[in-house]
C-alpha positions as CSV (number, residue, x, y, z in Angstrom):
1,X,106.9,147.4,108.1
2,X,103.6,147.5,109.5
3,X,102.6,144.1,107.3
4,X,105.7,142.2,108.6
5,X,105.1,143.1,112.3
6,X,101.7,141.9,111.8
7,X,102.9,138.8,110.5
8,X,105.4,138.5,113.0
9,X,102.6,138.9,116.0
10,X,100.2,136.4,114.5
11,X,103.0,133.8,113.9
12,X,103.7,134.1,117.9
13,X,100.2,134.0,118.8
14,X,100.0,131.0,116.5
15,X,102.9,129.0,118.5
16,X,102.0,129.6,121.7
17,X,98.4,129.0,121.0
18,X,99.5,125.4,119.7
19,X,102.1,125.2,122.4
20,X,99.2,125.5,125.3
21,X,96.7,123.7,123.7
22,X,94.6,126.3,122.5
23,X,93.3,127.4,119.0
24,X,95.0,130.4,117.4
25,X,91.8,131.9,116.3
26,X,90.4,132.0,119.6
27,X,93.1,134.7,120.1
28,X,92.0,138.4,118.7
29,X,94.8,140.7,117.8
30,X,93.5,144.4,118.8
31,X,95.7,146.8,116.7
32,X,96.0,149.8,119.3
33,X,95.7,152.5,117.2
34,X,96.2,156.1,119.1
35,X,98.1,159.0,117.9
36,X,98.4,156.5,114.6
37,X,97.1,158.2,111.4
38,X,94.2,156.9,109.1
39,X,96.9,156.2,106.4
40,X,99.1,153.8,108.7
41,X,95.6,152.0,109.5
42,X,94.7,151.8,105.8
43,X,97.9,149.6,105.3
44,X,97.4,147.6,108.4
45,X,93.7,146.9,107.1
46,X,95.5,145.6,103.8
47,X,97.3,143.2,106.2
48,X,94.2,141.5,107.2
49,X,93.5,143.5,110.1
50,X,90.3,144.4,111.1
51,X,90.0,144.9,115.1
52,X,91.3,148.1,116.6
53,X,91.9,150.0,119.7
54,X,91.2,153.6,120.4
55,X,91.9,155.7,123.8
56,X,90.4,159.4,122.8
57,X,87.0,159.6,121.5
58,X,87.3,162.5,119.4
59,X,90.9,161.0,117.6
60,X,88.7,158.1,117.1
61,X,85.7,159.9,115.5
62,X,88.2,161.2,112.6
63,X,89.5,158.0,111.8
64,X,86.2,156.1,111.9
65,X,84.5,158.4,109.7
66,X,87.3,157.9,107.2
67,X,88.4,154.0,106.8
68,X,85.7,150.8,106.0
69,X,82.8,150.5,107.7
70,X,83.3,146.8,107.9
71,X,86.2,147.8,110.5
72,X,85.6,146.7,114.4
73,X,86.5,149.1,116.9
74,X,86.9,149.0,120.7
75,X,87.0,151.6,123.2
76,X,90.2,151.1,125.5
77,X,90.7,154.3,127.2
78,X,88.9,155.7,130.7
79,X,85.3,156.5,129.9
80,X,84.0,159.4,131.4
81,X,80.3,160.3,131.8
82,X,80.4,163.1,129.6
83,X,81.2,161.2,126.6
84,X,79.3,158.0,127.1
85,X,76.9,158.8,124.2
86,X,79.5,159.2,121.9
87,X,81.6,156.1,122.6
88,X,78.2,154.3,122.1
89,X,77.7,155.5,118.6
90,X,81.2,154.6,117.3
91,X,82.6,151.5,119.1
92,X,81.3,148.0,118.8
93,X,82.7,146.9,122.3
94,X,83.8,149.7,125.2
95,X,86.7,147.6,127.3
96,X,86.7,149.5,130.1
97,X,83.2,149.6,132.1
98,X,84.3,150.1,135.5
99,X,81.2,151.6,136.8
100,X,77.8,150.7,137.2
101,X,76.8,154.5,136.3
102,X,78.9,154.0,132.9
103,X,77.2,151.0,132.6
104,X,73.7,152.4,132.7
105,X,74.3,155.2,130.7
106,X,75.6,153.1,128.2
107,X,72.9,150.9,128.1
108,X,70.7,154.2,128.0
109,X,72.5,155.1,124.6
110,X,72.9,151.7,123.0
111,X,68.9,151.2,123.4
112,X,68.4,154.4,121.4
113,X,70.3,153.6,118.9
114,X,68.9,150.5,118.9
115,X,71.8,148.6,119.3
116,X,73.4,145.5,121.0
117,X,77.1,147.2,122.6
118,X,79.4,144.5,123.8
119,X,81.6,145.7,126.5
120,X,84.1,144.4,129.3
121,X,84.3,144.9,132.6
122,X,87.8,146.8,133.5
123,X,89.4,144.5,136.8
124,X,92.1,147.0,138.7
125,X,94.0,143.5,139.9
126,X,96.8,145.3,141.0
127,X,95.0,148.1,142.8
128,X,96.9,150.7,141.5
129,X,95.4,153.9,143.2
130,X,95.9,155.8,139.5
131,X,94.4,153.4,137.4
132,X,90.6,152.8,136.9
133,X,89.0,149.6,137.2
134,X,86.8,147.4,139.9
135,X,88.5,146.3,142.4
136,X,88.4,142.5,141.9
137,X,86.1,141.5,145.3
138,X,83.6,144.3,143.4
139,X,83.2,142.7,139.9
140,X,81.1,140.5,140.8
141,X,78.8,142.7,142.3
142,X,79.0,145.2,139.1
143,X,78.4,142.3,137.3
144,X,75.1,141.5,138.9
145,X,74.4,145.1,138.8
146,X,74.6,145.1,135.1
147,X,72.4,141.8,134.3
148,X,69.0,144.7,134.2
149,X,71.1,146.5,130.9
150,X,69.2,144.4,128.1
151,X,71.3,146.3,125.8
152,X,74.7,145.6,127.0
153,X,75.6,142.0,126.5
154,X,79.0,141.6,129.3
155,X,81.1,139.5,127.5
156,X,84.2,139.5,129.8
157,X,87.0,141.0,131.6
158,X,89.9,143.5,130.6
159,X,92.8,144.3,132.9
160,X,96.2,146.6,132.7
161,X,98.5,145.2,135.3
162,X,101.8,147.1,137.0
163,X,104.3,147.3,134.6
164,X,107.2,145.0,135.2
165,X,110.8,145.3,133.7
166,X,110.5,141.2,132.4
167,X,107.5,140.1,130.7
168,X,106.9,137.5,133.7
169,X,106.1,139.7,136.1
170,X,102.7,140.3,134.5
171,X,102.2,136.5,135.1
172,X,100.4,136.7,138.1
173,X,98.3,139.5,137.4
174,X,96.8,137.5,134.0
175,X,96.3,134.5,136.5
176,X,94.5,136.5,138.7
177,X,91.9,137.6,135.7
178,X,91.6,134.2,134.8
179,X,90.8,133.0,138.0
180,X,88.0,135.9,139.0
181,X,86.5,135.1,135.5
182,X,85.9,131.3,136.0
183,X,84.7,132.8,139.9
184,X,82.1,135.0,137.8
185,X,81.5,132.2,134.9
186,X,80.4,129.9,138.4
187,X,77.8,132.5,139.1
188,X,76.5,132.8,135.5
189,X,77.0,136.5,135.0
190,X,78.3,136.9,131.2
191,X,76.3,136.9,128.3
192,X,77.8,133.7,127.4
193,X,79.3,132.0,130.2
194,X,81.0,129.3,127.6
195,X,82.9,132.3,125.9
196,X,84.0,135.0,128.4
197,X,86.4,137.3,126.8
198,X,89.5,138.0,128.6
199,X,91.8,141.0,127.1
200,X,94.8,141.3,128.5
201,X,98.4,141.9,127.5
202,X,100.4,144.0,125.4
203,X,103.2,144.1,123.0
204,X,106.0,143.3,125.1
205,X,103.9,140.3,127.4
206,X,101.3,139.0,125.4
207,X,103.1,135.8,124.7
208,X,102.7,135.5,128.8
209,X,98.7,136.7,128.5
210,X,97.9,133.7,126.0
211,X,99.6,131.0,127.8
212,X,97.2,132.7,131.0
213,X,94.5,132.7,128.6
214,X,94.2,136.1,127.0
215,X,91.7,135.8,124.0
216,X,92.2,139.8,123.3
217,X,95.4,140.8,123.2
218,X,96.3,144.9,122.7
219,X,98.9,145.6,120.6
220,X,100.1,148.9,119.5
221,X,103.9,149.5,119.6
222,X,104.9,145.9,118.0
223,X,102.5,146.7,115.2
224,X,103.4,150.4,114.2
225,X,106.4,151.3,116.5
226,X,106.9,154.1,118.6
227,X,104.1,156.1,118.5
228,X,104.1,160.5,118.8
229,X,101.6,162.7,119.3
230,X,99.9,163.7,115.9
């Protein structure tokens, strides 16, 4: 099952990358991987995937420490200060810098482990009082904030818009990214202002997030199904 969802996912992300012009490799399929055992991600590796997504830190510890090192794993879930060390030891990219105190203590624990962390800048575009994020007249200031962490190399934006009941409804939200990251790109503020990552979309709108021009799109339930608590 989890093989012919996969299949099913990149053959959409092909078609609507050739239907807007864009290549379908420039599209990176992160396999959102909570509450999904070490088994189910075994077979999804044997399906060519390599990217996934973790929310809990110490779910993502067990799994880590058991599947192929060559794996890439990113941090999607609220960081909080407490576990900023960890999350810089296990994940290649952290999604969801909000902060410039997460930022700093990231940078703190990258440069120790002398390492290079890629991370996003979480955008709250629909200003959602419960969700985390910068507001999106604040990123750029973050942004500028973060240009002193020589060991965090800001690579783009991630967003979670309002759920809608149709797919469409997140349309506006993914154009608003879009447009704050070619705002950003103007100012020169990503570590490589001619590929800004922009992650955005799930399973049931990421068809809408590409033709916005998601190039990280975070997929769990249309790769494993539902998901329950382990």
């Amino acid at each position: 099952m989890i093989c012919d969802n996969l299949e099913h996912i990149r053959a959409a992300v092909r078609e609507t990358a050739l239907r807007c012009g864009r290549k379908p490799d420039s599209i990176k399929i992160v396999a959102v991987s909570k509450h999904v055992s070490a088994a189910r991600l075994t077979e999804a590796q044997t399906c060519g995937q390599t990217v996934f997504g973790e929310n809990y830190l110490q779910e993502a510890a067990g799994k880590i420490s058991q599947l192929s090192s060559s794996l890439e794993w990113h941090c999607i879930g609220h960081l909080q200060s407490n576990k900023v060390a960890t999350a810089a030891e296990l994940f290649q990219v952290i999604q969801t810098v909000d902060r410039l105190k997460i930022a700093a203590a990231l940078n703190t624990h990258a440069e120790r482990l002398d390492k290079q962390l890629d991370v996003l800048v979480q955008v709250n575009v629909g200003r959602e009082p419960q969700k985390s994020g910068v507001l999106p007249e604040e990123a750029e200031s973050l942004l500028r904030s973060m240009q002193s962490l020589a060991s965090l190399r800001v690579r783009g934006l991630m967003t979670m818009p309002p759920l809608g009941c149709e797919p469409k409804e997140s349309r506006p939200w993914f154009r608003a990214l879009k447009q704050l990251s070619v705002q950003i790109v103007e100012k020169g503020l990503f570590h490589d202002n001619s590929a800004v990552e922009l992650s955005m979309g799930l399973s049931g709108d990421f068809v809408v997030a590409i033709e916005e021009g998601a190039t990280m799109i975070r997929i769990g339930t249309a790769i494993f199904g539902e998901r329950t608590q382990q």
